[in-house]
Phi, psi and omega in degrees: 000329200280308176329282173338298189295327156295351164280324190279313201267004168305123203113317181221057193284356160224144174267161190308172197293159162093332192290092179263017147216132201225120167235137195249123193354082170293113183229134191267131147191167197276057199294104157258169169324306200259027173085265171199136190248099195300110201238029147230106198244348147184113198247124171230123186199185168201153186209123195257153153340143185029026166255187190252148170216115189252130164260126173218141207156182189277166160285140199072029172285312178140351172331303218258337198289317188280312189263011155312274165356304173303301191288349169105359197270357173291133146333109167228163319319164040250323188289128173238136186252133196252354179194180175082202183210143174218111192248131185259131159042077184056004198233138193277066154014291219272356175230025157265175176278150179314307187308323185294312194288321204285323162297341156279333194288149190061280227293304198253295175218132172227159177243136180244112199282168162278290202260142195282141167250121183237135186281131171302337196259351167217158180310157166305296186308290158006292184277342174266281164002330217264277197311328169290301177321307159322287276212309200239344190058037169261149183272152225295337181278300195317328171289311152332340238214295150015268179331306159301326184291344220244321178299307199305302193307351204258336172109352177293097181282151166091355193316348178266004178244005173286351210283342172263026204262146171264146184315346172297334217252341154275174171264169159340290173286001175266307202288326167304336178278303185319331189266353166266335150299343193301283210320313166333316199298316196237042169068058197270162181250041150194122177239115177258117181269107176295051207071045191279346197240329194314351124313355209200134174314159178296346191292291193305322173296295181350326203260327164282315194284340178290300194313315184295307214282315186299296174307326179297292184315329171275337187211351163104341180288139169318155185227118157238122151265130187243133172193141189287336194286098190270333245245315208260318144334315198283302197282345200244279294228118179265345176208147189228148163247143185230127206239122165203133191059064197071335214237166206249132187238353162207145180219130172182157166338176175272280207320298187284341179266344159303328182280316169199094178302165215239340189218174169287296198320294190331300185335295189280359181259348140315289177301005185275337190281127167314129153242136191292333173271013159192080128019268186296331174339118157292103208304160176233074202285149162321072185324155194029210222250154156278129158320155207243103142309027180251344202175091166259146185286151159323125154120201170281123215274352173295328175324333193268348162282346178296103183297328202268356207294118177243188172309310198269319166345299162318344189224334175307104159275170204288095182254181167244129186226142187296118169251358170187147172329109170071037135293153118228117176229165161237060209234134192273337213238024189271353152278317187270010162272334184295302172334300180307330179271016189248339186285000000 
C-alpha cells in the first residue's frame, strides 16, 4: 500500500503555494467478511488560511470516514487508505511514519469530534493539560492554569474549579465543549469539526462558532466543517463540497451553490431545508436509500434517486467537470437543471 501511495503522490510533493491543506483523490475503503466497502472513492479539495471549507451530505455519505483518514486515526485492519494524497503544508501525511503523524496531530492538525471521547479515569482540566504538557513541555501547574482558561472560553461555568471535576460529572454538552477545548488548545493550522455543535444549544453554538472564526482571524487557521447542518453552512462557511456515496459531486462557493446548485443531490438537499417564510411550503425530502457502498451502481451513483436521471446516467462514468469559474459538478445534465431552475 505504502508503494502505491508513493506513486499516487509522485508530482505533487508539494502543494501549491497558499494552500495549507490539499488533498487528491483520496480513496478509503472497508475490507470486511461479507466484502468491501468503498467508503471514499477519490475526494479532492483545498483549503487556504483562514478559510471555512464545509463537507456535506446524509450519513454514510463518506464525510467522517475521509476526514478520519486525513488525521491518520483509522482502524487498520478493517480501514485501508488505498490511494491519493494528502498534504499539509507541503509534506504528504499519508507516507509519513506513525510517529510523525502522531507529533502533528493537536499541534498541527486537529479534530473536534460529534461525540467528544474523554478518557473516564482523569480529569478534564488533566486531559487538556496533557496537550501542552506533550507539546509544549509547560509545567503542569502552568498547564492547568491553561486549561482553565481554554474551558472558561468554551463556555464552561464555573471553570477554574471544574478543572479536576472527571467527564461523568458533566453533561453530554459540556463534555462537548470540553473535547472542543482539546482541539483548540494548541492552535493547529487545520482544525477539522466533525458535528462540533450538534450537542449544544443554538445560543451555545452562536458562541463556539464565533470562538472558531475569532481564532482563524488571530492565526489564520483553516477550518473544515462536516454538517448535516445546511443553515449553519450557509452563515460559517466559505466554500462546500458536497459528498455523495464516497465521491465528491459538487464544489463551489457557499453563495452560488446555494444560490443555483450544481448537481440534483445538491438540489434535493436544499429543497430538504424548512424555510420560516413559508410556513405552509411542503419540506421535499429525497426519494429512496444512499447507494450501498458494497456494490454502488454503474454510471452516476446517485441515478436511481434521480428526477433528471436518462440512459446515459446509468452507464457515463462519473467524472467532475467545470460548470462556472471555481464550479465543479459530476451531473451529466446540468444544463438542463439549470435550465429548470431559470424557468
Amino acid at each position: 500500500m505504502m508503494e502505491q501511495l508513493e506513486k499516487d503522490a509522485a508530482g505533487t510533493s508539494s502543494s501549491p503555494p497558499g494552500h495549507l491543506l490539499q488533498v487528491k483523490d483520496l480513496q478509503v475503503e472497508f475490507r470486511l467478511r461479507t466484502g468491501v466497502v468503498k467508503a471514499v472513492a477519490g475526494l479532492s479539495y483545498a483549503l487556504d488560511k483562514g478559510e471555512t471549507l464545509a463537507i456535506v451530505g446524509e450519513s454514510g455519505s463518506g464525510k467522517s470516514v475521509a476526514a478520519h483518514a486525513v488525521l491518520g486515526v483509522l482502524t487498520t485492519p478493517p480501514a485501508f487508505v488505498t490511494g491519493g494524497s494528502v498534504h499539509l503544508q507541503g509534506r504528504n501525511l499519508l507516507t509519513m511514519s506513525k510517529s510523525e503523524r502522531r507529533r502533528l496531530r493537536g499541534d498541527e492538525l486537529a479534530m473536534v469530534a460529534q461525540n467528544a471521547s474523554l478518557n473516564p479515569v482523569f480529569s478534564v482540566g488533566w486531559q487538556i493539560a496533557e496537550l501542552f504538557r506533550v507539546h509544549r513541555g509547560t509545567p503542569r501547574r502552568v498547564a492547568m492554569k491553561l486549561a482553565a482558561g481554554l474551558m472558561d472560553r468554551v463556555g464552561i461555568p464555573s471553570a477554574a474549579r471544574r478543572v479536576d471535576d472527571y467527564p461523568h460529572q458533566f453533561s453530554g454538552g459540556m463534555r462537548q465543549r470540553v473535547g472542543i477545548a482539546m482541539a483548540m488548545a494548541l492552535e493547529p493550522a487545520v482544525l477539522i469539526a466533525d458535528e462540533p455543535t450538534t450537542a449544544l444549544d443554538v445560543t451555545v453554538q452562536a458562541q463556539i462558532m464565533a470562538l472558531l472564526a475569532e481564532m482563524q482571524e488571530q492565526t489564520g487557521m483553516g477550518l473544515i466543517l462536516i454538517t448535516h447542518d445546511l443553515g449553519l453552512v450557509s452563515e460559517a462557511a466559505d466554500r462546500l463540497v458536497v459528498m455523495y456515496a464516497g465521491r465528491e459531486c459538487e464544489t463551489g462557493s457557499v453563495e452560488e451553490v446555494f444560490r443555483k446548485p450544481g448537481h440534483p443531490y445538491t438540489r434535493g438537499l436544499m429543497k430538504s431545508i424548512p424555510q420560516l417564510d413559508q410556513k405552509k411550503a411542503r419540506l421535499e425530502p429525497i426519494g429512496g436509500s444512499m447507494a450501498d457502498l458494497m456494490s454502488v451502481p454503474p454510471g452516476c451513483p446517485f441515478h436511481p434517486r434521480c428526477p433528471f436521471a436518462q440512459a446515459r446516467c446509468r452507464t457515463d462514468a462519473l467524472e467532475l467537470h467545470q460548470i462556472a469559474p471555481g464550479r465543479v459538478s459530476s451531473c451529466h445534465r446540468i444544463d438542463e437543471i439549470w435550465g429548470d431552475l431559470d424557468d
